[in-house]
C-alpha positions in Angstrom: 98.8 66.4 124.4 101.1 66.1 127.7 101.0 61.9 128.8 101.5 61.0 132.9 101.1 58.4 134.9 99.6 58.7 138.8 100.6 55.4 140.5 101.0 55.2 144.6 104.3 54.2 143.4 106.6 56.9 144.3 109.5 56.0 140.9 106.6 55.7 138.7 105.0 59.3 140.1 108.4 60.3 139.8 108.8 59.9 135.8 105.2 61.3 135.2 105.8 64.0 136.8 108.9 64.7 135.4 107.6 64.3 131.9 105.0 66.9 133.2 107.9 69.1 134.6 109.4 69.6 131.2 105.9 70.6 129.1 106.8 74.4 128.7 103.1 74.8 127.5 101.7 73.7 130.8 104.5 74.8 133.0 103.8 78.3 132.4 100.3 78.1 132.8 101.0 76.7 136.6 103.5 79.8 137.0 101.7 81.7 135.9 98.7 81.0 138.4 100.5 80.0 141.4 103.7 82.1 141.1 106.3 79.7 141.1 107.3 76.8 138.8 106.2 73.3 138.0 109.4 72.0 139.2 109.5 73.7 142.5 105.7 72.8 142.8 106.9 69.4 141.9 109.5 69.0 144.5 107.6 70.2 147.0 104.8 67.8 146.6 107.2 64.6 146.2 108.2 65.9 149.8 105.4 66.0 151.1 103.9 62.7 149.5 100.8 64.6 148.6 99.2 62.6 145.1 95.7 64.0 145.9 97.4 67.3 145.7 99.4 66.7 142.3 95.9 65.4 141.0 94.6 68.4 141.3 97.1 70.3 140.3 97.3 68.6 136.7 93.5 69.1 136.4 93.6 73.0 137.3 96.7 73.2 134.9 95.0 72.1 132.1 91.8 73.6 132.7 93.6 77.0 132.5 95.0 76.0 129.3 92.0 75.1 128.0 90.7 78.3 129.5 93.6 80.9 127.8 92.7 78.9 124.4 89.5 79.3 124.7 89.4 82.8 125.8 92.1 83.9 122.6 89.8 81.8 120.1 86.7 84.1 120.9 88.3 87.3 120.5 89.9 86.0 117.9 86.1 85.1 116.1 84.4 88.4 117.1 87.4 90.5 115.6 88.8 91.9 119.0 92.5 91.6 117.4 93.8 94.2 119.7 93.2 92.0 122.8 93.4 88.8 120.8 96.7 89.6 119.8 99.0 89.7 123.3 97.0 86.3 124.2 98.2 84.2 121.2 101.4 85.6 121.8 101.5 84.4 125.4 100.6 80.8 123.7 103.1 81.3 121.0 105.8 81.8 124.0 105.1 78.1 125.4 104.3 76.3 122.4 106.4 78.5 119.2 106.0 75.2 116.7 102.4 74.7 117.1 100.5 75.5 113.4 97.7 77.1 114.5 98.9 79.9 117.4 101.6 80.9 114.0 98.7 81.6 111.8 96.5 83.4 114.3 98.2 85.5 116.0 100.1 85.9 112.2 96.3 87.3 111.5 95.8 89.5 115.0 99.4 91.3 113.4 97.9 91.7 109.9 94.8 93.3 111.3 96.4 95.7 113.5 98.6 96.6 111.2 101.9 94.8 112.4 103.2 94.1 108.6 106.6 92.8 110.0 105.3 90.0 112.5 102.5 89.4 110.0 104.5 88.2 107.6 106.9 86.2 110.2 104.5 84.4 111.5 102.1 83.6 108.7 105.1 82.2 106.8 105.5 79.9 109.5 101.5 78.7 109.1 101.9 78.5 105.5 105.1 76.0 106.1 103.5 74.0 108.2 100.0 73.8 105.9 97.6 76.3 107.3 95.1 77.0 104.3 94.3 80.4 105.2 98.1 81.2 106.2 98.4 81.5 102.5 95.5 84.0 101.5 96.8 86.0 104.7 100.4 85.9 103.5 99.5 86.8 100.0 97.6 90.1 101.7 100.7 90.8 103.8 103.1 90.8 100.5 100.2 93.2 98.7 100.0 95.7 101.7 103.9 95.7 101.9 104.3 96.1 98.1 105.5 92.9 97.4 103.1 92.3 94.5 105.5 89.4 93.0 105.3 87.6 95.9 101.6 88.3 96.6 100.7 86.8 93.5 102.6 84.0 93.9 101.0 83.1 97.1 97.8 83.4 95.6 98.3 80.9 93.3 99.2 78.7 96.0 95.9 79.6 97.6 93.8 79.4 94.4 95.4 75.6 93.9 95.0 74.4 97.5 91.2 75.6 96.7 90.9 73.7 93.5 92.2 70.6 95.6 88.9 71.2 97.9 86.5 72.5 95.2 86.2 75.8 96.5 85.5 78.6 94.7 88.3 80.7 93.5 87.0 83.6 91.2 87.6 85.6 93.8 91.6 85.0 94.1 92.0 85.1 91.3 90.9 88.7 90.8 93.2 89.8 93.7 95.9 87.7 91.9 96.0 89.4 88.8 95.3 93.0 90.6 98.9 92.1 92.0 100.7 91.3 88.4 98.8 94.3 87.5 100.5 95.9 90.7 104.0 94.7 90.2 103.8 95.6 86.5 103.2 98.9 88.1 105.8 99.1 90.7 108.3 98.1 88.0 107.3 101.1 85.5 106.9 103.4 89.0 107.5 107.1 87.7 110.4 109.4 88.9 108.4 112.3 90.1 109.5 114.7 92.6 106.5 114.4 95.2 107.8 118.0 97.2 105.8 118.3 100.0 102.7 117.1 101.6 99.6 118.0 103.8 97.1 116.6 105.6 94.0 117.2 105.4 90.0 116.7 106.2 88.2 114.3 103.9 85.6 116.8 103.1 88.1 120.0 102.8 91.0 119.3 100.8 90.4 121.7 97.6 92.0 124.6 99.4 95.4 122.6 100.4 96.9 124.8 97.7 96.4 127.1 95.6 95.2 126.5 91.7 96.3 129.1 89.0 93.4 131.2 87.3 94.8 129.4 83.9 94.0 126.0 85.3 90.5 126.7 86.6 88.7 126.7 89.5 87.5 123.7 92.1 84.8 123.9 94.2 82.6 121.4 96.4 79.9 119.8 94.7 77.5 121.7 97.9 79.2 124.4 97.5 79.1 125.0 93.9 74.8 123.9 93.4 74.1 125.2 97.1 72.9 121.9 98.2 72.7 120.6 101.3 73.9 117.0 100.0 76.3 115.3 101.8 77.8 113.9 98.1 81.9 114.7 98.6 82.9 115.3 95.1 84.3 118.6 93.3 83.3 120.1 90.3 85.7 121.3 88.3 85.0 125.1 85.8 87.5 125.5 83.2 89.3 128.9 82.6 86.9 130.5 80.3 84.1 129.7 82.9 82.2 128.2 80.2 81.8 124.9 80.9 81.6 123.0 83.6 82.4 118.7 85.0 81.3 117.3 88.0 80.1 113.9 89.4 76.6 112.8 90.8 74.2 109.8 91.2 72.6 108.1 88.3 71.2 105.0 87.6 71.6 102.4 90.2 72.8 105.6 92.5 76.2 104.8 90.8 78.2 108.4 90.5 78.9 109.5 87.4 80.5 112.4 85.1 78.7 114.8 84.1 79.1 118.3 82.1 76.9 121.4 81.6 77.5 124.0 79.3 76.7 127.9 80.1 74.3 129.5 77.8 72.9 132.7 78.4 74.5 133.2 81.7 72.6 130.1 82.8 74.3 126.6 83.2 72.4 124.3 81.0 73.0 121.2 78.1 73.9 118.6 80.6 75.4 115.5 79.4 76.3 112.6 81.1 79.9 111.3 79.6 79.6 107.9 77.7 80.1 104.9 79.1 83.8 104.0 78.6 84.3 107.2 81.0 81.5 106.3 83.7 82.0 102.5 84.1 78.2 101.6 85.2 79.5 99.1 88.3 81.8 101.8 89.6 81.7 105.5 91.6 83.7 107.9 89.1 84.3 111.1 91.0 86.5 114.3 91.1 87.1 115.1 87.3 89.9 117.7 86.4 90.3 119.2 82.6 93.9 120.3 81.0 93.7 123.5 79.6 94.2 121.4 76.6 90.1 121.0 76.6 90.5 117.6 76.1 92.5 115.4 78.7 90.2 114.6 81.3 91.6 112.9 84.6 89.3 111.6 87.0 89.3 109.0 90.0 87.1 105.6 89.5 86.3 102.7 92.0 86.0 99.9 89.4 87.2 96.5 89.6 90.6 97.1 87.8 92.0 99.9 90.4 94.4 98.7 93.3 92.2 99.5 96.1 89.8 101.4 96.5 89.8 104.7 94.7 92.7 104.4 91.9 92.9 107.8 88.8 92.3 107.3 85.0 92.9 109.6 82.5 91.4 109.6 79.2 91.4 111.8 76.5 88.4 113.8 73.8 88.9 112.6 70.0 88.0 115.6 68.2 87.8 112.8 65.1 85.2 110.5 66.2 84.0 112.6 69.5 84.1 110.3 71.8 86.4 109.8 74.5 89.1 107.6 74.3 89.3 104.4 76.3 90.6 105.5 79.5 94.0 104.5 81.5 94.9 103.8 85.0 97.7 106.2 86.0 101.0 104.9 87.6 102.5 104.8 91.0 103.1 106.8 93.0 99.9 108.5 92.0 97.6 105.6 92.5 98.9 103.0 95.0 97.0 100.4 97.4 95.1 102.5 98.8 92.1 105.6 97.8 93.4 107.6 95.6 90.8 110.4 95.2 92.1 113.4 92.5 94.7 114.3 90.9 95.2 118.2 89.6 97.8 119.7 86.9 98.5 123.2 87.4 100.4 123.6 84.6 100.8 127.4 84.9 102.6 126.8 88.1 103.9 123.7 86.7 103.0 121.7 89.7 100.6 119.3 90.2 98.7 117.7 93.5 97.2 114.9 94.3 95.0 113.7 97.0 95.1 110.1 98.7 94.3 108.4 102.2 97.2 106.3 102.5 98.8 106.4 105.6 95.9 108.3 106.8 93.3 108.2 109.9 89.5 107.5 108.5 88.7 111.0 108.1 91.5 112.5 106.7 93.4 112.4 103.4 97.1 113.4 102.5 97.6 116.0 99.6 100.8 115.6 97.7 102.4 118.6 95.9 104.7 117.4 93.0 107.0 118.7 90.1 105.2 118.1 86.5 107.8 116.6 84.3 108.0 117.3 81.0 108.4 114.0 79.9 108.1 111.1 81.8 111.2 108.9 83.4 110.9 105.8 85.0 113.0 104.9 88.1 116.4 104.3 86.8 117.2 101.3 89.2 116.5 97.2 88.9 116.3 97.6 93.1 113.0 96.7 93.5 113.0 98.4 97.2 114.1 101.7 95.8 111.5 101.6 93.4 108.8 100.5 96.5 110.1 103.3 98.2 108.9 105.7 95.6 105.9 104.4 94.8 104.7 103.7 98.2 105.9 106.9 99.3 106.1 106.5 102.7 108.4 109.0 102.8 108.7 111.9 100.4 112.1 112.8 100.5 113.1 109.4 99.0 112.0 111.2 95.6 114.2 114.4 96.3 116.9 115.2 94.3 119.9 115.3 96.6 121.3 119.6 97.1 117.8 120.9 96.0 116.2 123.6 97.6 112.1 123.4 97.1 110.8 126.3 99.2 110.3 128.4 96.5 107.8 126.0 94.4 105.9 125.1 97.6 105.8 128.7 98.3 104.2 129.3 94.5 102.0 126.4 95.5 100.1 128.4 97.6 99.7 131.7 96.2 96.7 132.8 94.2 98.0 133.3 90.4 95.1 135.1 88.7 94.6 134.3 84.7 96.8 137.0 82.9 99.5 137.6 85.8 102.9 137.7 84.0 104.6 134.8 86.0 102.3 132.3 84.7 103.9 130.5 82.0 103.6 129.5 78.5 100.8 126.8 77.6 101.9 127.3 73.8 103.3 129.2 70.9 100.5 130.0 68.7 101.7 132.6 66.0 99.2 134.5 64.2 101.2 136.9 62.6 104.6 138.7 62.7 103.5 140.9 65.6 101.0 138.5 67.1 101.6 135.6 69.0 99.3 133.3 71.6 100.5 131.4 74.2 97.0 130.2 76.4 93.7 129.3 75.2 92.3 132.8 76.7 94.2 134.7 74.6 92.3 133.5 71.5 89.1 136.0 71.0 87.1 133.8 68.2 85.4 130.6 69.6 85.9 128.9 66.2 89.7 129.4 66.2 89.8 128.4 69.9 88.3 124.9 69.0 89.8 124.7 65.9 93.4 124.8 67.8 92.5 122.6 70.8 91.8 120.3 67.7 95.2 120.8 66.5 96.6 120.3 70.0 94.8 117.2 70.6 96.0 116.0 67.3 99.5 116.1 68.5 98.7 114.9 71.6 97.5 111.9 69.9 100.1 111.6 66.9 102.9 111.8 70.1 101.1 108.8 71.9 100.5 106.8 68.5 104.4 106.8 68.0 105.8 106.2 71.2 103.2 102.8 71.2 104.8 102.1 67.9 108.4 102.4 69.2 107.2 99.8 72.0 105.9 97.4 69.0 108.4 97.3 66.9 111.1 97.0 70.3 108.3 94.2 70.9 108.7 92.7 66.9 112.9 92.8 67.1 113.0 91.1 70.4 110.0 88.7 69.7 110.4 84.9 68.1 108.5 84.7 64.5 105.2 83.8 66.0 105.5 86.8 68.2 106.2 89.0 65.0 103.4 87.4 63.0 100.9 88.4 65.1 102.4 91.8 65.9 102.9 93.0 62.1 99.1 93.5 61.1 99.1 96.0 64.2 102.2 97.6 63.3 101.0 98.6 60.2 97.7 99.6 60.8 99.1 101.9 63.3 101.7 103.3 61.0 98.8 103.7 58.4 96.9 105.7 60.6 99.8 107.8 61.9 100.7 109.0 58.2 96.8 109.9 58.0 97.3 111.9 61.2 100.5 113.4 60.5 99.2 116.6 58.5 96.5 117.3 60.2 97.9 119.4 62.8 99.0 122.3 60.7 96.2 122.3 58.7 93.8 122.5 61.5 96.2 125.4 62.8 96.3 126.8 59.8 92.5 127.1 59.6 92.4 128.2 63.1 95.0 131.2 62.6 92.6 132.4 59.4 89.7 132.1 61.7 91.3 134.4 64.2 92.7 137.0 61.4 88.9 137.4 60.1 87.8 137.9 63.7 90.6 140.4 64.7 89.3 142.1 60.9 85.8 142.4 61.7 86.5 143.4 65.4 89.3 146.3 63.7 91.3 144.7 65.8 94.0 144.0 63.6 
């Protein structure tokens, strides 16, 4: 508040209004209205000996204050950042220390999408003890990928909270959605993402093209000639068989679904269990390995990162069930929706769809390498590893000298099932002059399912030891209460990994004399 003092006295007038003369606040409210400044204003008047005048001057002065406060505050309440947003900043220019212009025009840049100021300018609030500088902030460091940071400022929220009996269930959600985040971001995988399109929410199946091996995707409207507006795919594997798709159950929740065709007639629905199709979530999109049993899919439950994140779980051929399912990585699932994710594995490319980046309508489709294996970022720089998982530019994850017109070229040409270039899914060997190398190549159902088995088996005996080379890293690092508790798991898992261990090649085994009687009572062989 800006003290002065109105005497007839002309040395008393003098110092009030010279105390006046130096409020920058107020001083460029008067410019701005008359065009000139407070001082000049000031001089003029002592001239002229006009106090009435000065009187009135003060008075408009701070009613335009008042005013451009007021004004700011209400766009500020109905939303309007875009026009809120210049006003605070004209406040922020005469009065830079005051709390509360920091903070809110600190929020007007968060919600237009000015990351940079944001975080400026909110730090500034939460210094000088703003409350809601802090949940702001905390959103600013999530958007910008600064997880550790995010979660830190939530806990600063969630205490100043506790201090006021407020409720906090709802921090701390978002702050353990961060730790879950920056455990994310440090594990990010190296992928090659190669190229990239853009494309309409409702029409991004045709972005590229998907091998005959992999399947085939089509609209949910498309596919049950519907007129629903549901926008979800379903997915037919290779052998046309059998078929997975999403669509509203109980509590109009979307959930997976598969049907089965018999008789040239799609039938034997089954919804898939519960672990798969979380009741308080939308699970959409599902895509199937030509494995038969890995099933990826994209869920809206309260564990993903925003939005839309993809799981992938897996068929146990043991208890028939699937397993439960995991939330893939960055860059495949980031802050944003992530919507599907497909493995062509004949092309040996994969694609997945997201709206990051993206206007409301539209979605980006990213084509990427499939690695054999997979490599985390080989740097402790957490901003090189931000950059690839926030991928807000692809060519951070290109290897440096190589040339990828060739794969994005394969990407979008139509490989029918059989066609020489596609390439091995396995090496199946039924006899000396017999060998299998995809699932369509099999001729006798029971040897088909019989191998997936086998396949699945080794899937599973491959994850089982890789988690046990993370215990036992875990058990040698760990203090003697950390190895107490972690030896009844370590050998319950490598009790059930000697259990699994054979069953592979006797379930191939079984599957290549399944075939041989087939071929034999075909005269095939």
């Amino acid at each position: 508040m800006v003290s002065f003092l109105i005497t007839p006295h002309s040395a008393s007038l003098h110092v009030g209004l010279k105390s006046f003369a130096l409020s920058g606040h107020l001083q460029a409210e008067i410019s701005r209205s008359f065009g000139t400044t407070t001082q000049q204003i000031y001089y003029k008047l002592i001239a002229m000996k006009k106090l009435p005048c000065i009187t009135v001057l003060l008075c408009v002065c701070l009613t335009l204050c008042a005013q451009s406060l007021d004004q700011a505050k209400k766009l500020y309440d109905d939303g309007r950042y875009v026009e809120a947003k210049p006003a605070f900043e004209r406040l922020l220019t005469q009065a830079p220390a005051n709390a509360s212009y920091n903070h809110w025009y600190g929020v007007c840049c968060y919600e237009t999408g000015d990351m940079a100021n944001a975080e400026k300018y909110l730090a500034i609030g939460v210094k000088r003890k703003v409350q809601e500088s802090c949940r702001y902030l905390a959103e600013v460091y999530y958007r910008t990928y600064q997880f550790d940071k995010a979660a830190g400022m939530y806990e600063e929220y969630i205490s100043l909270l506790v201090k006021k009996k407020q409720d906090t269930e709802a921090f701390r959600e978002r702050q353990a959605k961060a730790a879950n985040a920056q455990r994310m971001l440090e594990k990010v995988e190296n992928v090659q993402v190669i190229d990239s399109l853009t494309a309409d929410k409702s029409d991004f199946l045709n972005a590229y093209a998907l091998s005959g091996e992999s399947g085939t995707l089509a609209s949910f409207c498309d596919f049950f000639q519907t007129d629903d507006s549901l926008l979800s795919t379903v997915y037919m594997t290779q052998r046309g068989d059998k078929i997975f798709y999403a669509r509203p159950a109980a509590g109009n929740r979307l959930s997976l679904f598969c049907q089965s065709k018999l008789l040239d007639k799609w039938d034997d629905e089954k919804q898939l269990p519960a672990n798969v199709n979380s009741p308080e979530a939308d699970n959409i999109n599902p895509f199937v390995l030509s494995d038969g049993v890995t099933l990826y899919y994209a869920s809206d439950g309260s564990n993903s990162l925003g939005g839309y994140d993809l799981f992938v779980s897996r068929y146990n051929t043991n208890s028939e069930n699937y397993l439960t399912p995991e939330q893939l990585g960055m860059p495949y699932n980031s802050i944003y929706n992530d919507y599907m994710i497909v493995f062509d594995e004949a092309k040996h490319l994969g694609w997945f769809v997201s709206d990051r980046y993206q206007p409301e309508d539209s979605v980006c489709v990213y084509l990427f390498i499939i690695n054999e294996e997979r490599t985390r970022v080989d740097s402790d720089d957490l901003n090189v590893k931000r950059a690839y998982a926030a991928l807000s530019s692809i060519s951070d994850t290109w290897q440096e000298g190589t040339d990828y017109t060739s794969l994005i070229a394969l990407a979008h040409e139509d490989m029918p099932s059989g066609k020489a270039e596609i390439r091995k899914d396995f090496e199946f060997i039924i006899n000396n002059t017999l060998t299998y190398y995809t699932y369509a190549d099999i001729n006798s159902p029971e040897a088909a399912n019989l191998y997936r088995k086998a396949v699945a088996l080794t899937q599973q005996i491959k994850e089982l030891t890789d988690r046990l080379d993370s215990l036992r890293t875990e058990y040698t690092a760990g203090n003697a209460d950390k190895r107490t508790r972690l030896r009844p798991s370590i050998l319950q898992a490598e009790d059930y990994l000697n259990t699994l261990l054979p069953q592979p090649a006797q379930l191939e085994k079984q599957a290549r004399n399944a075939e041989i009687t087939n071929l034999r009572a075909q005269k095939k062989l």
